[in-house]
N, C-alpha and C positions, 0 to 999 in steps of 0.2 A: 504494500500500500504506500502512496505518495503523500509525504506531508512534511509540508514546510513552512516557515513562520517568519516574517521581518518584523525587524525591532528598530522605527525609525520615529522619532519621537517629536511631537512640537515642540517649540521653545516654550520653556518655563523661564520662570522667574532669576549671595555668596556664601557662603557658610564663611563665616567665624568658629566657632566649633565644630571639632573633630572627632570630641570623645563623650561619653555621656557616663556618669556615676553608677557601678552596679551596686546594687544591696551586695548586704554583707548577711549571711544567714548567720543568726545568734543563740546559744544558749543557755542556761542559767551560769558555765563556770565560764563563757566566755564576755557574758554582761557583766560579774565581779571583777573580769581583769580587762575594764572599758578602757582603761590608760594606760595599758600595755599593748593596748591589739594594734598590728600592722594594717593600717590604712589599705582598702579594697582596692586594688588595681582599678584605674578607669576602663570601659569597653570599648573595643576600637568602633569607631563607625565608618570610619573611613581612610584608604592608606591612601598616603601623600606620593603625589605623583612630580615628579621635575617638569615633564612633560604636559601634562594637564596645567602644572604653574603658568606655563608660557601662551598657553592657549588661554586660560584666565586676564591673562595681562594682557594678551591681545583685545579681549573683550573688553577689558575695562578702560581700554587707550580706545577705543570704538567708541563707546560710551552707551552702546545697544547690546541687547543679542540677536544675530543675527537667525533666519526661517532654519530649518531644521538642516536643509541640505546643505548651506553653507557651514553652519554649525559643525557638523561629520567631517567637513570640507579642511575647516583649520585643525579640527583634531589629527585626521589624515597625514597633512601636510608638516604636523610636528611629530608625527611615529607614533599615533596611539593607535593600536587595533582594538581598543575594546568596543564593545559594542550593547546598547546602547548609549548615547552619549547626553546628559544634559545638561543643563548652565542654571545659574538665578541670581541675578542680580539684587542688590540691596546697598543700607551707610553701615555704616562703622555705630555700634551699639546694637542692631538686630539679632542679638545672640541668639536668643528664642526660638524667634521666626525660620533664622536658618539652621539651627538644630532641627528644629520642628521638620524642615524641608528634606534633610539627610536623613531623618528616622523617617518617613514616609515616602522615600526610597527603595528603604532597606524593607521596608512592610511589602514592597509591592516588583522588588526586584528577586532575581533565582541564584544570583551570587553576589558574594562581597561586593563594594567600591572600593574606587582608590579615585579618587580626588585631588584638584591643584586650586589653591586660592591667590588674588592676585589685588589691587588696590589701585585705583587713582585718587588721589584729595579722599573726600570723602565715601567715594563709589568704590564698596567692594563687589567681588566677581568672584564665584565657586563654581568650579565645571566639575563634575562626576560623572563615572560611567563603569558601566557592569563589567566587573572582571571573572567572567566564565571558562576565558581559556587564551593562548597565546599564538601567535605568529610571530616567528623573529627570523631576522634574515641575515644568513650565514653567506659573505658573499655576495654575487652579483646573481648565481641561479642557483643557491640553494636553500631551502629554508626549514626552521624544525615549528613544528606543531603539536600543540599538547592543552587538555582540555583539567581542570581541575575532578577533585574526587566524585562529585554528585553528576558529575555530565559522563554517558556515555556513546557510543558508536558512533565516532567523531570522522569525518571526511570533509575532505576539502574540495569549491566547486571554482573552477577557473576560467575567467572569460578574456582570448584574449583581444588583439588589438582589432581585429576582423568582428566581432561579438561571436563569434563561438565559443562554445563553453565546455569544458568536461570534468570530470568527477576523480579523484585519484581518493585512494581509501589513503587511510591514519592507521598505523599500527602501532605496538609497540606499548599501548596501555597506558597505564600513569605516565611511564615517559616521555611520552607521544612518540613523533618520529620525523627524521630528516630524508627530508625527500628533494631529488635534484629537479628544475625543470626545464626541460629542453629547450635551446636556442632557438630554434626555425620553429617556437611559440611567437606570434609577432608582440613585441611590447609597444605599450605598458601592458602588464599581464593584473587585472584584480582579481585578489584572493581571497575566497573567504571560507573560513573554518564551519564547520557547520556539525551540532551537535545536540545529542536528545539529555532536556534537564527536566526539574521538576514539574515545568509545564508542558512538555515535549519538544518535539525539534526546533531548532532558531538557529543563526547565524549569531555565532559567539564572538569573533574576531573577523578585523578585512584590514587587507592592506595591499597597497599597489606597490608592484614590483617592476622598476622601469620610473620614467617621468611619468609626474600627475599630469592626465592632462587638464586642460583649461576646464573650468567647472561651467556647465552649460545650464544656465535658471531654469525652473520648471516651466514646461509647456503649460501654454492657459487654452481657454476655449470650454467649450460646454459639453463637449463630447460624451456620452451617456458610458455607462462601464458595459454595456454590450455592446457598442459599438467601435469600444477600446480593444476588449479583447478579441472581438472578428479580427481586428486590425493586425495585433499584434500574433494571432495564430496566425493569420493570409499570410504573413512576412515570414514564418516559421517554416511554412510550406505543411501545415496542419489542418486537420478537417475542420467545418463552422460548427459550435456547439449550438442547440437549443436551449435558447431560457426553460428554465425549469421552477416552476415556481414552489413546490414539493424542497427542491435543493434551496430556492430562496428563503424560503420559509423559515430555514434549521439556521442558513448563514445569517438571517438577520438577529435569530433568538443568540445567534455566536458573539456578532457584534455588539447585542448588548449587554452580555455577560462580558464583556473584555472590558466596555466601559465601565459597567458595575463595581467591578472586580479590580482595576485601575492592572490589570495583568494583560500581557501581550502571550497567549499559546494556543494550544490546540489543545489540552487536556484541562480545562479550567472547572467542566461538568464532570457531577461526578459518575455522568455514565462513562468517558471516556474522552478517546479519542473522534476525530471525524466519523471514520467507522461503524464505531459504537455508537455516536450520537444517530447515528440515519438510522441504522438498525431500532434501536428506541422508538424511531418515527414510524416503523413498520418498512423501511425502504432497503432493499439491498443493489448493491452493484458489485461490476468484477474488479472494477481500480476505483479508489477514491482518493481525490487530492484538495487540500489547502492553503490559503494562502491569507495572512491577516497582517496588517497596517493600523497604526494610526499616527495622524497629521493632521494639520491645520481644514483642509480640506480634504474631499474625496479624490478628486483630481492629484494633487498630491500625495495621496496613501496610495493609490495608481499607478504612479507614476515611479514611486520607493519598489512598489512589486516591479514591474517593468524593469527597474535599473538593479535588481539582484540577482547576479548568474541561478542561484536556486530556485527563486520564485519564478522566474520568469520560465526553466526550465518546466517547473511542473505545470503554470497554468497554461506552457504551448504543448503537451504532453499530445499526440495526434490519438492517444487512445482514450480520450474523455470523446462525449457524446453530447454530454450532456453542464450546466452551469448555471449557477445560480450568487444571487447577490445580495449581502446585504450594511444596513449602513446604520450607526446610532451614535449619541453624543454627549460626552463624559460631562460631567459640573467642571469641566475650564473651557467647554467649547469645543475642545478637538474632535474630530470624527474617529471612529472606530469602524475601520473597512474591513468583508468576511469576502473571499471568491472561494468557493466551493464548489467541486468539478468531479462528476462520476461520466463512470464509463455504461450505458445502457443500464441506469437506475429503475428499478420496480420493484410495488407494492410487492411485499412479501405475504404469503397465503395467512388467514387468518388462524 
């Protein structure tokens, strides 16, 4: 079964703090000797990044944060692969507020942070972003990859300068594994790690190997999400899918469980996975595949599937038949985009 997940996120809102105070569990001989006890380790919330520093300061010499793509764009640009990545601007005394912002993070994130804070005059700036797993590049064509303890069956999907893409497996387990890539690959070659966590599949790490190229602003226009994806399967050389309103149905109950839930996956219900969730409906199919966004707009969450080798691979997949859509919207505005795609989807007998 095909399922895959982007984690591309609107601009939010710097932390000043990093660490939050745990209790200390007490009992009667340890309450008698109160003025000997060793002060409780702070909890980390967040590891400091050098790199995130600089993207911070970049932001805060801006004096904005910029839409979500640019956002990825400087992260990129200074070697972060982590993946999601967000900002929040604030002065100098919001300690609260950006506490507040870093724990409600970590509530709604599948691994640690590591964060860089950074200051102009009064405007501080905190960029964080999920640290699920690594890309590091050894060399000009080699590179190792390796996912932390809770994520498993980690592969990497490669697209290169022509937009074709292909899939090279990760072995090697906790240690990940260094994999060479071939020259007569055209560069810039993007990479992305791509691995199953506590929500399910997502894109953990991406990093371009080769020059960035120029960042190209999101396409505008009104163009409907069936109209995008004929488009973008025609260009694939993949069959047209039927809206499916049975598949709509389930994607739009997805997207607003994702906003509910302030979680980006495919396993958020507790029936399951895609799969599982259609089956629940009474529907079965021989492939099923997804794909889930959120951004500013719909057009934008669109546009995030479209521009990631994974997603992009499974919604031009020529052996879907069938598609369905759906759309909903969190309390800060952003959309929550669901594409949902079976291959000759039916009612299962009662």
């Amino acid at each position: 079964m095909l399922r895959t997940i982007i984690f591309l996120c609107a601009p939010l809102l710097a932390l000043h703090v990093l660490h939050a105070t745990a209790d200390a569990d007490q009992n009667g001989e340890a309450a008698a000797a109160e003025d000997q006890a060793v002060p409780a380790k702070p909890a980390t919330l967040c590891t400091r990044s050098e790199k995130l520093e600089k993207v911070a300061q970049l932001l805060a010499d801006q004096g904005h944060i910029p839409p979500s793509s640019e956002l990825i764009r400087a992260a990129r640009d200074e070697g972060v692969d982590a993946n999601p990545v967000y900002a929040k601007f604030g002065v100098t005394g919001e300690v609260a507020s950006f506490k507040a912002w870093v724990e409600d993070l970590l509530e709604t994130a599948d691994a640690p942070l590591i964060c860089g804070r950074a200051r102009s005059g009064e405007r501080v700036v905190l960029v964080a972003a999920v640290r699920a797993g690594a890309i590091d590049l050894i060399g000009k064509n080699r590179l190792h990859a390796e996912v932390i303890e809770d994520f498993r069956d980690p592969y990497l999907m490669v697209r290169d300068a022509s937009g074709a893409s292909r899939r090279i497996a990760v072995d090697g387990e906790a240690s990940g594994s260094t994999i060479t890539l071939p020259g007569e690959w055209g560069r810039p070659l993007f990479v992305q790690l791509v691995a199953t966590g506590p929500n399910g599949p997502r894109p953990v790490a991406e990093r371009w190997v080769g020059k960035i190229p120029q960042h190209e602003p999101v396409r505008g226009g009104s163009q409907s999400p069936e109209a995008w994806l004929m488009q973008l399967r025609r260009a694939a050389g993949a069959r047209t899918v039927r809206s499916n309103r049975l598949l709509s149905r389930e994607a739009t109950a997805h997207a607003q469980n994702v906003c509910d839930s302030g979680k980006l996956g495919h396993e958020l219900d507790p029936h399951g996975d895609p799969e599982a969730r259609l089956l629940k409906r009474g529907i079965q199919a021989r492939v099923v595949g997804e794909a889930v966004a959120r951004a500013r707009t719909m057009r934008e969450a669109l546009h995030a599937i479209e521009d990631s080798p994974s997603h992009r691979m499974t919604v031009t997949d020529p052996r879907f038949t069938d598609a369905g859509f759906g759309e909903a919207k969190d309390d800060k505005g952003r959309t929550c985009a669901v594409v949902l795609l079976a291959s000759w989807p039916r009612k299962s007998p009662p």
